[in-house]
N, C-alpha and C positions, 0 to 999 in steps of 0.2 A: 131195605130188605133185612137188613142186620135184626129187625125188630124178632126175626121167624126166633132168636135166638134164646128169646126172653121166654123164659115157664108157663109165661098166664099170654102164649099166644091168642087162644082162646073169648080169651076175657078182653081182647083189645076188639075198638070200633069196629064196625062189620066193614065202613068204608078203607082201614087202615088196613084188615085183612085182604081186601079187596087187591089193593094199590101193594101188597107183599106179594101176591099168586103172579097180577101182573108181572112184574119186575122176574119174582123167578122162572115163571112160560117163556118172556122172553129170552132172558139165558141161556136156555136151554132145548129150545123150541129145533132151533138149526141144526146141532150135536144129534138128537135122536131125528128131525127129519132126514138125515144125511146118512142114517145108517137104516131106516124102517122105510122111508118114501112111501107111507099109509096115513094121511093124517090122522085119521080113529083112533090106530094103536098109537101114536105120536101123543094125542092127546089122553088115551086110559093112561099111559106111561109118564106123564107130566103130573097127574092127579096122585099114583100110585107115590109118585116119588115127592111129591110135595109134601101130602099127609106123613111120610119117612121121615123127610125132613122135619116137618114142624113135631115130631116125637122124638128125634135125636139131637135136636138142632142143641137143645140144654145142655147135652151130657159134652158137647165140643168143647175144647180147653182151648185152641187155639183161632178165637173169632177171625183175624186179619187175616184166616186164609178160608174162609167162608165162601167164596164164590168159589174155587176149584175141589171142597169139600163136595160141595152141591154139584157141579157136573161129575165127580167121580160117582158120588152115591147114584146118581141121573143113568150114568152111565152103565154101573151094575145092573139098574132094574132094565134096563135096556135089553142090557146081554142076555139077563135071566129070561126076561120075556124071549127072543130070539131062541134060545135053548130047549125053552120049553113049547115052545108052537111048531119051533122047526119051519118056517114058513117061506116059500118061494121070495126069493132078494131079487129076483129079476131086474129091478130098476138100480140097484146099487151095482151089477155084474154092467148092467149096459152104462153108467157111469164110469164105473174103471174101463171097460172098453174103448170109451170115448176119450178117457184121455190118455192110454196110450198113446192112440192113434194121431192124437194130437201132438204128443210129445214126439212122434217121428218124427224124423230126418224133413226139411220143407223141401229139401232137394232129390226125395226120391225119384222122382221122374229122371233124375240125368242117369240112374245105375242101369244096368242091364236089365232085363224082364227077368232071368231066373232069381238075380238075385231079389229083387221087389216084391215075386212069390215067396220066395224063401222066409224075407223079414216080416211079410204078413202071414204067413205059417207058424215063425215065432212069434211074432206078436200074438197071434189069439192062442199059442198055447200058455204063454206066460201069463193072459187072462185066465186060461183053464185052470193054472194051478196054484191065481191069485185067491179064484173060486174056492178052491179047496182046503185054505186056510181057518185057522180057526178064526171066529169073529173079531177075538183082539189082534190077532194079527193083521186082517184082514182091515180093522178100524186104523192102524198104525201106518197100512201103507198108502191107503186116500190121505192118511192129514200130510203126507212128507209128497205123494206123488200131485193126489191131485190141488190140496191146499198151501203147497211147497211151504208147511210151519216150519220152524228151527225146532230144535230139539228141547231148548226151552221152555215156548208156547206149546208144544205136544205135551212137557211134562205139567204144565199149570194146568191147561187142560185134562188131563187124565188125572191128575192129582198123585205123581208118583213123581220121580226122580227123574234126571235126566241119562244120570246111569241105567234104568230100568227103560225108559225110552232107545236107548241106543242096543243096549241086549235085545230086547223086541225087535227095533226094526232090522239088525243085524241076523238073528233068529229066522225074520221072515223071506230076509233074503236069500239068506243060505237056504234055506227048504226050496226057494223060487230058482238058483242056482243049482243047485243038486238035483231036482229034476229034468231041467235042460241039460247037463252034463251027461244024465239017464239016456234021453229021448235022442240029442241033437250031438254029444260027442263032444271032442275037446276044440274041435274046429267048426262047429255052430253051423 
């Protein structure tokens, strides 16, 4: 794939360009299905950002970090797309859902009944105001909750820092913290 990087993309074999689109859909195919769950939009948005790529891929100074280049930029026309349609996430909300729930207690059954309503009370509000997060935040808390990445895979991944990963997911948690403090009080 290194080849996208070279001026006269263009001008290379239609099979080499072929076997370049490959390589990058793969890469990236999982990152925008995991945040859109439409494969249509999954795929305008792999084309959008390929043609990106093969126009900037030149102006990069720094090739050896070309792959988390490509899912940052991936991941821009993602967001912008999401911004601009504004479009119902329903499968990405019943995702976080799902793994909440998952991530509960395996021992619920032994607590009492109120408190069991109670933690499933909190649970789907802390879904509600996972919801309501901005998309980067929102992309920050599936990689750490529901893909349990380190903090380093999150930053190669998004192609920022690890300091800028831990202020985000720090950020998103306080926002998810402070409204529980709002709703549920200092004793939950």
């Amino acid at each position: 794939m290194r080849l996208i990087f070279s001026s006269d993309f263009y001008t290379l074999d239609k099979s080499v360009q072929e076997q370049i689109y490959q390589e990058f859909y793969l890469l990236v195919y999982p990152m925008i299905y995991f945040i859109l769950r439409d494969h249509a939009a999954v795929e305008d948005i792999i084309q959008e950002s390929f043609l990106r790529a093969v126009r900037k891929a030149p102006l990069l100074t720094e090739i050896d970090k070309y792959e988390s280049w490509v899912k940052k930029l991936t991941r821009n026309v993602t967001l912008n797309h999401l911004r601009k349609h504004k479009r119902n996430r329903d499968e990405l909300e019943a995702e976080l859902k799902l793994c909440i729930k998952e991530a509960a207690p395996t021992s619920e059954y032994l607590v009492p009944l109120d408190q069991e309503v109670e933690l499933k009370l909190m649970r789907e509000a802390i879904i509600t105001y996972i919801n309501q997060l901005s998309p980067s935040y929102r992309q920050i808390i599936a990689m750490k909750w529901i893909h349990n990445l380190s903090y380093k895979d999150m930053a190669n991944e998004l192609g920022v820092t690890e300091g800028v990963v831990r202020q985000r997911l720090f950020r998103a948690r306080d926002v998810i913290k402070q409204r529980l403090f709002e709703e549920w009080g200092s004793g939950g």
